[in-house]
C-alpha distance (Angstrom), angle and dihedral (degrees) to the residues before:
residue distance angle dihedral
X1 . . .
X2 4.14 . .
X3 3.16 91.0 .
X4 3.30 102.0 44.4
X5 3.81 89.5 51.6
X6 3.92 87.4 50.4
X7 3.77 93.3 48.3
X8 3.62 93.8 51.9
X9 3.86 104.6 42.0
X10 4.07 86.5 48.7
X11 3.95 93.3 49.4
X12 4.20 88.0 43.1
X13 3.84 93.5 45.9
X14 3.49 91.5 50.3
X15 3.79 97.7 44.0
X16 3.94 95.0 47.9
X17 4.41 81.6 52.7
X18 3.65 95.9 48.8
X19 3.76 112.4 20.5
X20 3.92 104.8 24.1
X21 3.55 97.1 167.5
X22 3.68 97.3 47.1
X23 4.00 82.5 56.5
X24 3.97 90.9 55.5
X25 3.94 93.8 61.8
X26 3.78 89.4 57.2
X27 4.16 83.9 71.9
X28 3.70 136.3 58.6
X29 4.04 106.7 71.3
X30 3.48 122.0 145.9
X31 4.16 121.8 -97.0
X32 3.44 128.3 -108.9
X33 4.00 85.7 -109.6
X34 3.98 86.2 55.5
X35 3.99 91.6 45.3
X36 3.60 92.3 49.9
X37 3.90 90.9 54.6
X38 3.86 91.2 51.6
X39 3.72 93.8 43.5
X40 4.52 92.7 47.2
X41 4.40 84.5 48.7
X42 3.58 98.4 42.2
X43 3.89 89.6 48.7
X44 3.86 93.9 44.9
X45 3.53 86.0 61.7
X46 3.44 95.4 40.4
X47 3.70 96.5 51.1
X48 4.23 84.5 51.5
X49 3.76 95.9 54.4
X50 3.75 91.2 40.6
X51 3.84 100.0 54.4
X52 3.56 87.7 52.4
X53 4.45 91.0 55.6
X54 3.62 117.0 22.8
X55 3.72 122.1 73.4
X56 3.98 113.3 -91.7
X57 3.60 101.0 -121.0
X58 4.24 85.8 51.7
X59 3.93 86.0 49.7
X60 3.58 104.5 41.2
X61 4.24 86.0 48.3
X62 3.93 88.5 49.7
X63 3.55 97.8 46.7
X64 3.99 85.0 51.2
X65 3.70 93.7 52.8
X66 3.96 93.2 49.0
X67 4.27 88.9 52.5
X68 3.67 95.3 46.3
X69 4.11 80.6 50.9
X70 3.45 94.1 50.2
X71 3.90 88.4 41.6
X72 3.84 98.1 53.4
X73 3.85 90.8 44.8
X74 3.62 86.6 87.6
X75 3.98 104.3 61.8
X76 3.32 115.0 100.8
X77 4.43 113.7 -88.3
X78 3.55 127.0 -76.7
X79 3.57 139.2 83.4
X80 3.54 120.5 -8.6
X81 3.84 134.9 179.0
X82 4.09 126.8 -149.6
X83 4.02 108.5 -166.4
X84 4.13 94.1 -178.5
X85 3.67 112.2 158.6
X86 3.91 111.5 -122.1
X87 3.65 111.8 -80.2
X88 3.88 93.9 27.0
X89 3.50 94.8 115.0
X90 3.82 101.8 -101.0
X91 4.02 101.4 154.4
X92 4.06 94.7 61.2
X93 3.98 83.4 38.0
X94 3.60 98.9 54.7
X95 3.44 92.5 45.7
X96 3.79 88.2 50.1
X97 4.14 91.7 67.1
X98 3.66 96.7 30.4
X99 4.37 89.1 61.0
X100 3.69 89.9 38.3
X101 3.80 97.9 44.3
X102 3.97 83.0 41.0
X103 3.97 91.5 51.6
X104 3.97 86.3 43.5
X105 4.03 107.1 47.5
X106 3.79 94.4 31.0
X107 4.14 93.6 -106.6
X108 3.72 103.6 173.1
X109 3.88 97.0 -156.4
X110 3.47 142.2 22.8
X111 3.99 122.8 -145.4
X112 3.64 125.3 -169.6
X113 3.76 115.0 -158.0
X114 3.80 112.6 -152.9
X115 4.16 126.2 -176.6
X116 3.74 94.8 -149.0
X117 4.24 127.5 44.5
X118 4.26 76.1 -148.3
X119 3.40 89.2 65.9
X120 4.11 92.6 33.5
X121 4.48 93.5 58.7
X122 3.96 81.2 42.5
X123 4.12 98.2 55.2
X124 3.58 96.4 30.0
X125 4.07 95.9 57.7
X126 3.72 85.1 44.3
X127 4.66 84.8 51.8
X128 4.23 79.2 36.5
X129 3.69 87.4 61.4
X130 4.13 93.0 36.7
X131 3.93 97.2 55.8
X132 3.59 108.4 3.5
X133 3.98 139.8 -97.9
X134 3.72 94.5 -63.5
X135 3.32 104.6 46.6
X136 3.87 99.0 65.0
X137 3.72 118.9 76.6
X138 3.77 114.4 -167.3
X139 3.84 124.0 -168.0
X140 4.02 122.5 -170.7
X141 3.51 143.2 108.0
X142 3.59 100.0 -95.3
X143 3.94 96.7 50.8
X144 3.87 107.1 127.0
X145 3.93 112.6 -139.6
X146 3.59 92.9 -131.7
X147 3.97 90.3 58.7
X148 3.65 89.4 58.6
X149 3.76 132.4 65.4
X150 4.04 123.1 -129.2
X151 4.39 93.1 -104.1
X152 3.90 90.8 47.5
X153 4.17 87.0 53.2
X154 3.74 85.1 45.5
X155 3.78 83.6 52.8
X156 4.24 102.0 46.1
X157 4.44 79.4 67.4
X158 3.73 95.3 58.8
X159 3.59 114.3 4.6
X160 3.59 92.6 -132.5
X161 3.98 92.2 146.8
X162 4.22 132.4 102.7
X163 3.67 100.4 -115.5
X164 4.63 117.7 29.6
X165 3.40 115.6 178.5
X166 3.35 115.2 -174.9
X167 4.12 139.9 140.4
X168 3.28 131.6 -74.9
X169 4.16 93.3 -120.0
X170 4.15 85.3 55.6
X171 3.76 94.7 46.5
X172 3.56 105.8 50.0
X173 4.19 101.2 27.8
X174 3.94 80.2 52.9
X175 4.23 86.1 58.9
X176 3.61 92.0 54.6
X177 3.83 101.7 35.1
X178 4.00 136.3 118.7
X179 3.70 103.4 -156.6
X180 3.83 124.1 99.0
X181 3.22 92.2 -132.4
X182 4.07 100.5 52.5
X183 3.59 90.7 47.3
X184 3.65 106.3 43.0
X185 3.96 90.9 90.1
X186 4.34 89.6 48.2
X187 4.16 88.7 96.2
X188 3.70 96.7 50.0
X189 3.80 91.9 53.9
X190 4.23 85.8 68.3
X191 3.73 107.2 105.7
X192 3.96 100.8 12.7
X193 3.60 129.7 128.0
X194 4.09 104.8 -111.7
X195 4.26 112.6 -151.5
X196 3.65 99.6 -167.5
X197 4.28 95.2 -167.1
X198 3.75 119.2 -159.9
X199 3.89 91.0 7.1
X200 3.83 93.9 -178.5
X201 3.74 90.8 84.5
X202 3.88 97.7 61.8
X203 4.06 90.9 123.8
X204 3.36 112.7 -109.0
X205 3.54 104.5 -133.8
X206 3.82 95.1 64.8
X207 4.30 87.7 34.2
X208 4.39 86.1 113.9
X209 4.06 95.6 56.9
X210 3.56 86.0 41.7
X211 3.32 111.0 60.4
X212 4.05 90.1 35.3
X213 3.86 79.8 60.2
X214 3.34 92.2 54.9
X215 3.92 95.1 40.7
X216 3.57 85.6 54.8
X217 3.85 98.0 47.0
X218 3.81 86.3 52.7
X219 3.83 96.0 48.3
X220 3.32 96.5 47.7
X221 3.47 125.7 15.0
X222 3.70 98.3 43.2
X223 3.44 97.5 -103.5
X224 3.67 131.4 173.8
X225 3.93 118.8 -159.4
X226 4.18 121.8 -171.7
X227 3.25 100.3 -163.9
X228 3.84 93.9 -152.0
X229 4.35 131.8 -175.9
X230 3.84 131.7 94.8
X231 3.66 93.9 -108.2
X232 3.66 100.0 56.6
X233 4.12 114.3 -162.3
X234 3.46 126.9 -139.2
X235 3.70 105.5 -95.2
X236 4.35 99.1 157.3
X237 3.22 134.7 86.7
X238 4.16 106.9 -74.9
X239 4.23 118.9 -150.4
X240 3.85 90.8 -161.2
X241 4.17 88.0 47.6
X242 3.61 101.4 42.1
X243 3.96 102.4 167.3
X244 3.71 88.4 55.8
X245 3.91 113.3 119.6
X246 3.64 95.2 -134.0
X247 3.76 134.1 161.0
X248 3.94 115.4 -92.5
X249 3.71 111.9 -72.4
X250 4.09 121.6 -95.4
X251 4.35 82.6 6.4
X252 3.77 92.7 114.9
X253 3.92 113.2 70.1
X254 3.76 118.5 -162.7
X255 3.21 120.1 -132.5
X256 3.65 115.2 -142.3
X257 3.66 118.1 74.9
X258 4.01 97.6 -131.9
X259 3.66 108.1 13.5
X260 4.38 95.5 174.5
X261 4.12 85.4 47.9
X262 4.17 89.7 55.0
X263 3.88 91.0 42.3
X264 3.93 90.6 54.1
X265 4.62 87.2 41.7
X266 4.09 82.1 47.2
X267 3.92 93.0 48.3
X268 3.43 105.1 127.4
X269 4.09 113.7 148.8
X270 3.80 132.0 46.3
X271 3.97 97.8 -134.3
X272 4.27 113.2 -149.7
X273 3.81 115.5 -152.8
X274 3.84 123.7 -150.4
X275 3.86 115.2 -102.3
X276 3.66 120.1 -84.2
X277 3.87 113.2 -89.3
X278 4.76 81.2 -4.5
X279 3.67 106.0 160.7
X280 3.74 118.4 -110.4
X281 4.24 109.2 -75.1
X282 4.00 107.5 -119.9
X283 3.95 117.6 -112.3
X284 3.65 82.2 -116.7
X285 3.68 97.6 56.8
X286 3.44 94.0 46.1
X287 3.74 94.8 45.2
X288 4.57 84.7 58.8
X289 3.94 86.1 47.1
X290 3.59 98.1 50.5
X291 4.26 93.2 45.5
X292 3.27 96.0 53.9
X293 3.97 88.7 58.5
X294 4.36 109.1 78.8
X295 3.78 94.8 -149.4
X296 3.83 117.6 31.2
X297 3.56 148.8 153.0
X298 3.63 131.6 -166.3
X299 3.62 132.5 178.4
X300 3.74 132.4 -170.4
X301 3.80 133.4 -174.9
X302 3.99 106.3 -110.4
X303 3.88 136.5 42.0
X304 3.89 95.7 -118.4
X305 4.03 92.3 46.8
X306 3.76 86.3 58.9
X307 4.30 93.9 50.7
X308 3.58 84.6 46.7
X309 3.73 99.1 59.5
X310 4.08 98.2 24.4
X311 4.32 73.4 63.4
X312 3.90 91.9 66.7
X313 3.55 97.7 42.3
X314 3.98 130.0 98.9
X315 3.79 119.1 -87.8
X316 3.91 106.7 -87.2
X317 3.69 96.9 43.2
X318 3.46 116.3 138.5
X319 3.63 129.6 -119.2
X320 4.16 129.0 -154.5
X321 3.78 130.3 -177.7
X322 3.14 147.2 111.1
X323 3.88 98.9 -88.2
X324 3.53 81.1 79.2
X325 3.89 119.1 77.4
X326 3.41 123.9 -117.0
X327 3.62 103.0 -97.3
X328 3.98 92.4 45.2
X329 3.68 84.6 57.3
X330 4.00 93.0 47.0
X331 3.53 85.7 54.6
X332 3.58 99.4 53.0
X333 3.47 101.8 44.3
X334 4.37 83.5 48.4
X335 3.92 87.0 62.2
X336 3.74 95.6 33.8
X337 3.88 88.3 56.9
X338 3.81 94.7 46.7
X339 4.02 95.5 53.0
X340 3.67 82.7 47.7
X341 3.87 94.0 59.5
X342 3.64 94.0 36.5
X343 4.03 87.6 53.2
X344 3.75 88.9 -120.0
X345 4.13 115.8 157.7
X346 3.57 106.4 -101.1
X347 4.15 133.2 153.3
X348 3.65 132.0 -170.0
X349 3.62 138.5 -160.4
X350 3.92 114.1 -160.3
X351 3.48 148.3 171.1
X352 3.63 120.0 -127.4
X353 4.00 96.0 -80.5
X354 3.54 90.9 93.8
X355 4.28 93.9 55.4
X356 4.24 87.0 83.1
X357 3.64 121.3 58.8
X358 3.61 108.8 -35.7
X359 3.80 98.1 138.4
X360 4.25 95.0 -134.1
X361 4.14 124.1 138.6
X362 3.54 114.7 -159.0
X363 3.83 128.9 179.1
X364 3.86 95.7 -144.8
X365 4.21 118.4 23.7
X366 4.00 119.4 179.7
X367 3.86 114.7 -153.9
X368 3.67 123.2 -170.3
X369 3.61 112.5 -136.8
X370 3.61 114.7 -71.1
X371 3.80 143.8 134.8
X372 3.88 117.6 -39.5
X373 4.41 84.5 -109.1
X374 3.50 88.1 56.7
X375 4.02 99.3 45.9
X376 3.59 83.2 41.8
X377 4.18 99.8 52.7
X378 4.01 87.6 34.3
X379 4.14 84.1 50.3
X380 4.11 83.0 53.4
X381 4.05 91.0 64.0
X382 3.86 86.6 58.1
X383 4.45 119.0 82.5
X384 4.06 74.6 -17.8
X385 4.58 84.4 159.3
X386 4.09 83.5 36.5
X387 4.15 86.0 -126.7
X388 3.54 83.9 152.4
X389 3.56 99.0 52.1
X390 4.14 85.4 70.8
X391 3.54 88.4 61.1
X392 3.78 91.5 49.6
X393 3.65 98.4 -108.9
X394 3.66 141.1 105.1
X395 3.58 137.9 -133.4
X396 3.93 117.4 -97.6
X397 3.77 121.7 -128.6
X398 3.65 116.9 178.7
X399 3.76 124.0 -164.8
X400 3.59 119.4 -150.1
X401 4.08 143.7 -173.6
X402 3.65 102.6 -123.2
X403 3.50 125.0 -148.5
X404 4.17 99.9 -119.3
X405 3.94 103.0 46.2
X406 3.70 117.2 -127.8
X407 3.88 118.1 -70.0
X408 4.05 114.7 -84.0
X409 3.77 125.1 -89.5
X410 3.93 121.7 25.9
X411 3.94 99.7 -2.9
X412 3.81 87.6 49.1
X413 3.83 95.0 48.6
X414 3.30 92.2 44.7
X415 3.93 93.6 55.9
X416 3.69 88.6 49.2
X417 3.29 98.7 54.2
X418 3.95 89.9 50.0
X419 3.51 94.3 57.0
X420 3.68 95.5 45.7
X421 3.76 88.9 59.7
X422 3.93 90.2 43.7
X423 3.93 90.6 49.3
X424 4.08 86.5 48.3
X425 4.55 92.6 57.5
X426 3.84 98.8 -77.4
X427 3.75 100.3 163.2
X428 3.76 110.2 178.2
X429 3.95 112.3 17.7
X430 3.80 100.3 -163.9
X431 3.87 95.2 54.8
X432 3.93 103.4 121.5
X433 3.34 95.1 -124.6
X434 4.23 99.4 71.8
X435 3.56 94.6 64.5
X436 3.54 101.8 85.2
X437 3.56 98.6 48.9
X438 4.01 88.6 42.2
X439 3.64 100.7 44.2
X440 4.82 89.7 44.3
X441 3.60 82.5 53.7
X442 3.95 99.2 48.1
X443 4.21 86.6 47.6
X444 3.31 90.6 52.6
X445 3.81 94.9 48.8
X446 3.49 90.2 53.5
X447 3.64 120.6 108.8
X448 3.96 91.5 -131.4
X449 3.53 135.8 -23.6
X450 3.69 91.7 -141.3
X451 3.58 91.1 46.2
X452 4.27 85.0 -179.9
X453 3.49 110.2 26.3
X454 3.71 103.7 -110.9
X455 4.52 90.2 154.2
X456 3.81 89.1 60.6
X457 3.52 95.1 45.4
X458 3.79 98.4 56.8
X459 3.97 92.5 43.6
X460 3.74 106.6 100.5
X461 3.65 108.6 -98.3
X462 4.16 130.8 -165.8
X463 3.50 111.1 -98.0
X464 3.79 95.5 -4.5
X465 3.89 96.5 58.9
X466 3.90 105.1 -164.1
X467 3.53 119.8 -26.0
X468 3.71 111.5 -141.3
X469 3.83 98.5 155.4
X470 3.70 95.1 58.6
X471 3.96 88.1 42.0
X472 3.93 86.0 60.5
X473 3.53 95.3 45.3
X474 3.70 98.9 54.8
X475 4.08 92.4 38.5
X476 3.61 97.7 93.1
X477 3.50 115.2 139.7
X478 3.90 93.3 -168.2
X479 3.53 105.2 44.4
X480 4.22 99.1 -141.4
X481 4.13 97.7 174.6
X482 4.01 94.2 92.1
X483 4.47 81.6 42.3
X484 3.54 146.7 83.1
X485 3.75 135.3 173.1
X486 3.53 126.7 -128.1
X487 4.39 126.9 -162.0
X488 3.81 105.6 -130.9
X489 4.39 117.7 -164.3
X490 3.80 93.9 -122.6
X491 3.93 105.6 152.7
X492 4.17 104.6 -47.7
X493 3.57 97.8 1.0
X494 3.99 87.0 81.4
X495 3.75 92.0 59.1
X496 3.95 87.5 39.6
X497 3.77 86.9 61.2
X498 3.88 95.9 41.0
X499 3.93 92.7 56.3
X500 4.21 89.4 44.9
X501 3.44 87.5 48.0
X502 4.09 87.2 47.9
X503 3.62 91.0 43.2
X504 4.13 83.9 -137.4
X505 4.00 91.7 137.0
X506 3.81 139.6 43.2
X507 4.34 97.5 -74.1
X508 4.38 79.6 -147.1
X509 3.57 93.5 64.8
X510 3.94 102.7 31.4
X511 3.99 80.6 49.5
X512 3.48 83.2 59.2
X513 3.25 93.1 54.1
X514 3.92 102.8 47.3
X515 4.12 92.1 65.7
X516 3.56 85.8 83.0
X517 3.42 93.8 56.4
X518 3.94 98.9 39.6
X519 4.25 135.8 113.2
X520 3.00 131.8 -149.8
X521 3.98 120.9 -142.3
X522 3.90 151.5 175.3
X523 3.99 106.2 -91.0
X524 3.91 81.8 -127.0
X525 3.87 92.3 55.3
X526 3.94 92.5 49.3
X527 3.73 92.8 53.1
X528 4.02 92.6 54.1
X529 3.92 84.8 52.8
X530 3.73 87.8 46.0
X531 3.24 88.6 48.6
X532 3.64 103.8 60.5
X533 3.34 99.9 37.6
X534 3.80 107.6 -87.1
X535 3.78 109.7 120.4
X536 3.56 129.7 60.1
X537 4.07 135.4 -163.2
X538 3.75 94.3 -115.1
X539 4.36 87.4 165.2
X540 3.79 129.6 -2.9
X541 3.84 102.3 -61.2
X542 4.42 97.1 -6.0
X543 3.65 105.3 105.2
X544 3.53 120.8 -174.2
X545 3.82 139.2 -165.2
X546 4.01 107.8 -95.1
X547 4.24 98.5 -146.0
X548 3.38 131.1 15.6
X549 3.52 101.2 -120.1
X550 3.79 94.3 101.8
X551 3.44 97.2 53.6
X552 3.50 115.2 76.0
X553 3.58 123.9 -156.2
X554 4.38 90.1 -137.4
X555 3.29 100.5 45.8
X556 3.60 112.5 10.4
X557 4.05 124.7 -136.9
X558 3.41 127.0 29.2
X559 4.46 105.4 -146.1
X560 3.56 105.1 158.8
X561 3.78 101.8 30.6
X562 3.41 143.7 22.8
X563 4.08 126.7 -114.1
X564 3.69 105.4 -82.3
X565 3.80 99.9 -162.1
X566 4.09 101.9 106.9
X567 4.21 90.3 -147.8
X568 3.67 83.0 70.5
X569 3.74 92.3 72.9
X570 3.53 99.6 38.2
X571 3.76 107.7 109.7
């Protein structure tokens, strides 16, 4: 926090001496008071148009959540907890007690930490539309400079802004960093109001340094933490896990009033679980299942589970992972949602990207077995505006024992401790109440919660004092040494990688660019493609692919094979 303090004063002092006007765009945001008046006039007229749409029960449970929000906003800072079922409306909400607990406790900023920079462009043109252009500064990697205006770039260096949303990966690798840069923001994080959405996915293996960050941040720096997703984790204290690192005991408050009595309102899909001891269904099977179903979604657990089924589907089925960059996947889920609201027949096969955020509502969602978070978020794409509760139905989500188990480590663990509970009477795996129980006994699986040591490291030490450089090197929430990214020519990324190639345009910005249209591989699978001739040095270190051909506009990248369609190669 010194040194952040140092960093910034030095870089400010210096900026206001050789760049004054520069340092007068930093200013002129709105207050918290002026924030709070967009936020109550934008949800009046929300709240109008909305009881006049959505299904009643869905309303009435909404408009709940958002009062006990506003309610809770009073109690003095700290921890808090929001347990909203998905679909209840938790993004407005959240922001709802962070601006009046902001307004209240004198919190200068607030900061909403996201997993995914999907689910980042999604909430922050929904906050765009809330309080204006300006008023929303966004910080991550795949931020174009043209969606940004010159004060909110001036604001991604220091954070000195109302309202940061940024990921989770920046937020907490920025905590434990070394470099001036990283840590010039730290001291403007003191007295903010922290939404930490979908707060399952804080990685396990770094979970102890975490939450001690967090503990700290709350002690001292006046910190307030909403600890905010529908499958909340176990972050206190447990008696029947007592080496767990946990927050203080009774220190984090929830903030609705009757969480099980929302979760039965919010009930919205009937959710079928595989047989006890039933044998694996065959991709085949599933693949007859799933056509004869108009509007689908199903999701498996690894990239080459979901080419394998997408393969046995009907022509027109769509295709989601993460072999297809970030814009191709934008794209999709843009024309997926629109057949959806026109009623149009449409079917999906996913991997799990889909489980957090993506705002989709399907009538019928198939979920290979997983953890009880990820049946639960995958169960949140299914009835998700309850339209078929007016009818008198429910959604249908079917769990099922796929044929390629789930990936080893965490996802795999997590699976088996689902279907241990499942094969010991678990009857409905999204009720609120299993998620303790599931997520003490996935901790304690785990092979450390502080998988690298990070807490030793930063307690002072003889001789070696406290080791903050090695702490930042070893924080990494996405491990990238066994990766590398590769630029695909989807749509505008082919002329993006022309005019690098050309050098005809500032490399910074068209770099910029590119990280929409960027993969991420195995080491091992970029040296086959090297290998035969499909990559390219575009700029020092980017590599791109050098045709088309092996990107498919369906299913993106092809890794481990090569197109096998013989028009491909006809010139």
């Amino acid at each position: 926090m010194l040194f952040s303090c140092l960093v910034d004063a030095d870089r400010l002092n210096t900026e206001e001496y050789m760049d004054s006007e520069k340092n007068k765009k930093r200013k002129g945001y709105l207050s918290m008071v002026e924030l709070q008046q967009r936020f109550t006039s934008y949800m009046e007229t929300k709240t109008k148009r909305s009881s006049k749409t959505a299904d009643d029960t869905v309303y009435k449970a909404r408009q709940q959540v958002l009062m006990d929000c506003r309610i809770a906003a009073e109690m003095v800072p700290g921890f808090f907890s929001l347990t909203v079922p998905t679909g209840g409306g938790k993004t407005l909400s959240s922001m709802a007690f962070a601006l009046r607990h902001a307004e209240k406790y004198n919190k200068k900023r607030i900061i909403y930490v996201i997993p995914y920079t999907s689910i980042i462009e999604q909430n922050a043109d929904v906050f765009r539309n809330v309080f204006g252009d300006g008023e929303i500064v966004e910080h991550h990697a795949s931020l174009d400079e043209e969606d940004s205006t010159p004060r909110s770039r001036l604001a991604t260096e220091n954070w000195d802004a109302p309202i940061i949303i940024t990921t989770a990966v920046q937020f907490f690798e920025s905590l434990f960093a070394a470099k001036t840069s990283r840590c010039r923001k730290l001291h403007n994080i003191a007295d903010s109001v922290i939404i930490l959405d979908e707060a399952q996915l804080v990685p396990i293996e770094f979970l102890s340094p975490i939450l001690e960050a967090m503990r700290l941040l709350t002690e001292h720096y006046r910190v307030s933490f909403v600890i905010c997703t529908a499958t909340q984790p176990v972050f206190e204290a447990q008696k029947n896990f007592p080496q767990f690192p946990g927050l203080p005991k009774g220190s984090v408050r929830e903030i609705i009033q009757d969480v099980p009595d929302l979760y039965k309102n919010l009930n919205r899909v009937e959710v079928f679980l595989p047989k006890k001891n039933s044998d694996p269904v065959e991709w085949h099977d599933l693949a007859a299942d799933l056509s004869d179903v108009d509007q689908v979604l199903c999701i498996v657990s690894d990239r080459k589970s979901c080419r394998e089924l997408h393969a046995l589907m009907p022509k027109g089925t769509y295709h989601l992972s993460a072999l297809m960059c970030a814009q191709h996947r934008s794209d999709a889920i843009a024309e997926i949602k629109d057949k959806l609201h026109r009623g149009e027949s449409v079917r999906v096969i996913s991997t799990q990207l889909v489980e957090a955020g993506v705002d989709i509502d399907f009538p019928v969602v198939y979920r290979a077995m997983a953890g009880l978070d990820s049946v639960a978020q995958a169960a949140g794409r299914c009835n998700r505006e309850g339209k078929l509760n007016a009818e008198g139905k429910l959604g249908k989500v079917v769990v099922f024992n796929a044929p390629r188990r789930a990936p080893a480590g965490t996802l795999r663990k997590a699976a088996e401790t689902a279907e241990r509970m499942c094969k010991q009477g678990l009857e409905n795996p999204i009720d609120q109440r299993v998620f303790t129980p599931y997520f003490t006994e996935l901790y304690w699986k785990a092979n450390s919660l502080d998988a690298k040591g990070i807490i030793n490291l930063l307690k002072p030490t003889p001789g070696l004092g406290i080791q903050f450089r090695s702490a930042a090197e070893l924080f990494k929430l996405i491990d990238d040494k066994n990766q590398r990214t590769v630029v695909v020519p989807y749509k505008k990324g082919e002329l993006y990688i022309r005019l690098l190639k050309k050098n005809l345009i500032s490399a910074k910005k068209l770099l910029r660019k590119l990280q929409r249209y960027t993969i991420t591989i195995y080491v091992n699978q970029f040296d086959t493609m090297q290998k035969r001739g499909s990559l390219e040095e575009i700029f020092p270190g980017v590599f791109a692919l050098t045709t088309t051909v092996e990107y498919d506009k369906e299913i993106g990248l092809f890794i481990d094979e090569m197109p096998n369609d013989p028009e491909n190669f006809i010139v």
